[in-house]
C-alpha positions in Angstrom: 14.4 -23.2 25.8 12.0 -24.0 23.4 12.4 -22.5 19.8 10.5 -20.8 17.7 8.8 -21.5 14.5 11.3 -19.4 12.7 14.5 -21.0 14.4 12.6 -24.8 14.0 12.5 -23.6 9.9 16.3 -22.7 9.9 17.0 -26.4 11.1 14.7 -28.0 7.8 17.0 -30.0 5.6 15.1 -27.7 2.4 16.3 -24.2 4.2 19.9 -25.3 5.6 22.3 -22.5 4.6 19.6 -20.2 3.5 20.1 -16.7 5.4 17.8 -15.3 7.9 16.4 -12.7 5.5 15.7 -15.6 2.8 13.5 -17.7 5.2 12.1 -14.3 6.1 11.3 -13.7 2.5 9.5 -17.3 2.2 7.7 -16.9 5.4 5.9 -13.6 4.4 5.2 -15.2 0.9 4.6 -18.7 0.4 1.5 -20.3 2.0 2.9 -22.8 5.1 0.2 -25.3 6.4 0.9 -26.4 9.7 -1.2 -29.2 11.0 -1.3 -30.8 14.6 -1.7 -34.1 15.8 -2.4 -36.7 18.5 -0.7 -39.8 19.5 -1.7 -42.3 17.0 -3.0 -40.1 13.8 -1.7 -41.1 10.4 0.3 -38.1 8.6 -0.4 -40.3 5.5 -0.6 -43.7 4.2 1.8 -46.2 1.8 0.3 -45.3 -1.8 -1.0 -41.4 -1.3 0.1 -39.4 -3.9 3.3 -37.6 -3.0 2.1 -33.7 -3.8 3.3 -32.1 -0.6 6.7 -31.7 0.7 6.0 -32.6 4.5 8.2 -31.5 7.7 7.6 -33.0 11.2 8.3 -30.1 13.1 7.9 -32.1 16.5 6.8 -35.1 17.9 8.0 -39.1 17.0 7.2 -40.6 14.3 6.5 -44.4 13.4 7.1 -45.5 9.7 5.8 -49.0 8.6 6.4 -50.6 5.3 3.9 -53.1 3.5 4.9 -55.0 0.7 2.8 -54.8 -2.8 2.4 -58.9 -2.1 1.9 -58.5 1.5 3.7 -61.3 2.3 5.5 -58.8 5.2 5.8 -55.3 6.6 8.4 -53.7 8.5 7.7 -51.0 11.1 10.3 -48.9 12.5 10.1 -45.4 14.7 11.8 -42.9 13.7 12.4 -40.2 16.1 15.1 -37.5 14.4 12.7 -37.9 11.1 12.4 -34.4 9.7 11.1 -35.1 6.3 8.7 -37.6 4.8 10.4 -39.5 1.5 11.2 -36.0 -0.7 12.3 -37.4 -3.3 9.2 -39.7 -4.1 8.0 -35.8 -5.3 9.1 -36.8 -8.8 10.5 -39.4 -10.7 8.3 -42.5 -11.8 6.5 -43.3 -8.7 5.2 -40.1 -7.4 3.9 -41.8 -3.7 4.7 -42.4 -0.7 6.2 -46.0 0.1 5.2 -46.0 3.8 2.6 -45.4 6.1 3.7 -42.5 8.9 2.0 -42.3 11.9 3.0 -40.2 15.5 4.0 -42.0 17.8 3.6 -38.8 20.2 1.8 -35.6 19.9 3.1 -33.4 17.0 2.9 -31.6 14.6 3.7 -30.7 10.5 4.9 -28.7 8.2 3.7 -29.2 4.8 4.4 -27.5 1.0 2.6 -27.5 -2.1 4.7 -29.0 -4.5 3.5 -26.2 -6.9 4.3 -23.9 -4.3 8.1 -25.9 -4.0 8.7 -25.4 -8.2 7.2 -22.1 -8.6 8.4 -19.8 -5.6 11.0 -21.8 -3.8 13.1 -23.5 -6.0 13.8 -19.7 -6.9 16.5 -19.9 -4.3 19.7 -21.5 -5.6 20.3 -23.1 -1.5 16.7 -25.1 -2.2 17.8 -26.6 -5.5 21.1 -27.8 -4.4 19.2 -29.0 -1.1 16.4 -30.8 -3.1 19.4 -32.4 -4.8 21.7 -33.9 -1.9 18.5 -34.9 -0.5 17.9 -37.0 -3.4 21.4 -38.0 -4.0 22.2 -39.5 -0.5 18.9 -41.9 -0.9 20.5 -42.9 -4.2 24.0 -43.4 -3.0 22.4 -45.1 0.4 21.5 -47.7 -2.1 23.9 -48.2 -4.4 26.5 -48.8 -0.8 23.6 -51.6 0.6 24.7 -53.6 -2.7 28.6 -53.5 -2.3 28.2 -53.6 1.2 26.4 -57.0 1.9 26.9 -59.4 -0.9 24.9 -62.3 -1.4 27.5 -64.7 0.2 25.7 -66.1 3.3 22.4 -66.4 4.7 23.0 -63.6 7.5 24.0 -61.3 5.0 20.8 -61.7 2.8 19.0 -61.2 6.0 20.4 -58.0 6.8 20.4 -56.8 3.0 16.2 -57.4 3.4 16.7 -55.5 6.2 18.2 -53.0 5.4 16.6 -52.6 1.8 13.6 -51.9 3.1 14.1 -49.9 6.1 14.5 -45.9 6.2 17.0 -45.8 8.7 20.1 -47.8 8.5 19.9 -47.8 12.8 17.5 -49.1 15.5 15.0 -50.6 16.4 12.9 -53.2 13.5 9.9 -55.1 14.0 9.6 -57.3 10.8 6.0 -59.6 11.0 6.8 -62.4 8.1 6.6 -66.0 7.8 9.6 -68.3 7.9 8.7 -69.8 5.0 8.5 -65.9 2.9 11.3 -64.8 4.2 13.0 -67.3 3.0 11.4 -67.7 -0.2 12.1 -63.7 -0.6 15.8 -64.2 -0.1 16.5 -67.9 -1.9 17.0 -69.8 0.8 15.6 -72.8 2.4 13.5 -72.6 5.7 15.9 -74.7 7.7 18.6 -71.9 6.9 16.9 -69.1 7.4 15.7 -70.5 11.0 19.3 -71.6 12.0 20.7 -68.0 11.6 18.0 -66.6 12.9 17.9 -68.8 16.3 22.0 -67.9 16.4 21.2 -63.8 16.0 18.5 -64.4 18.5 21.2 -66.0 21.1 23.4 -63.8 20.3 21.1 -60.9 21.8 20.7 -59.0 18.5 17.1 -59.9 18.0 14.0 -61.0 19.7 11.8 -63.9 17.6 8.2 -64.1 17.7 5.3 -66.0 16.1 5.3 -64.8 13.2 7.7 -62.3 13.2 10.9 -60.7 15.1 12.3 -57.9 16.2 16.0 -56.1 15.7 16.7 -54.6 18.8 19.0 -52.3 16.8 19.9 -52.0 13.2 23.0 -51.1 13.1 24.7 -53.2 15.7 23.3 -56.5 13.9 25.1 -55.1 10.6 28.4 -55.1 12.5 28.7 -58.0 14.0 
């Protein structure tokens, strides 16, 4: 059964725990924009200024990092996505890091940020919401660090990874040289292409000219 708009805005991270009469209240006052798309369109693009708080209400999304030196990028879909990078709403750097495009047809939610500080944050549950939000991305980080010490070339590897990947799961096409991936992680070449021709034997990743591909995330972090 599919649901509707009101039950799909009970579900948003921002309104979790809010009651029925709240997200009532928000409905009948706060301007919503909902905008859909097709398979393909860009929601918005790595370096946009972050001034709306954006919900993908349905569809798949795709997510692909570029680095400032674009010496790499790193693409990864993201299908349970329900929010694009929140917390880039403040702080220093006010973008967005990524660009997000569907992967399907879909469809958005998205909030003024005025609109978020003057009428929302009203509500005690979309402060403390804002907040976890914010906190779990910090604390995501701070675990990457402890997590995967610098103390062997497969472990830098999946540090890069992981540092610059959304999800800490699936699947990861990464399009860099040999020769800049290493650089990136202080190694030599000859290293970096011995562990990844064992992770590719292994079955955890696919290599390509040029680039390669994590068939998923998380398993290559276990083994």
């Amino acid at each position: 059964m599919e649901l509707t708009m009101f039950e799909r805005l009970l579900q948003l991270p921002l309104f979790q725990g809010m009651s029925t009469q709240d997200v009532s209240d928000v409905m009948s006052h706060v301007r919503l924009d909902f905008v859909n798309y097709h398979r393909g369109d860009e929601i918005v693009m790595q370096g946009e200024s972050c001034k709306k708080l954006i919900y993908i209400i349905n569809g798949e999304v795709m997510a692909e990092y570029r680095n400032d030196e674009r010496q790499f990028t790193l693409a990864e879909p993201l299908p349970d996505l329900k929010v694009l990078e929140p917390y880039n709403m403040f702080g220093m750097y006010q973008t967005y890091s990524r660009t997000y495009t569907f992967m399907t047809e879909g469809s958005t939610l998205a909030i003024d940020k005025r609109v978020l500080l003057n009428q929302l944050m009203t509500h005690n549950i979309v402060k403390i919401n804002l907040m976890n939000i914010a906190c779990n991305k910090y604390q995501q980080t701070q675990r990457l660090l402890c997590d995967y010490p610098d103390d062997s070339v497969r472990h830098k590897i999946i540090k890069f990874v992981l540092s610059h990947a959304i999800s800490p799961k699936g699947r990861k096409e990464v399009q860099i040289k040999m020769t800049d991936l290493a650089d990136i992680i202080h190694e030599t070449r000859l290293n970096v292409s011995i562990v990844l021709n064992e992770m590719q034997e292994q079955g955890l990743i696919t290599m390509q000219r040029g680039s390669f591909i994590i068939h998923d995330l998380q398993t290559l972090s276990r083994e």
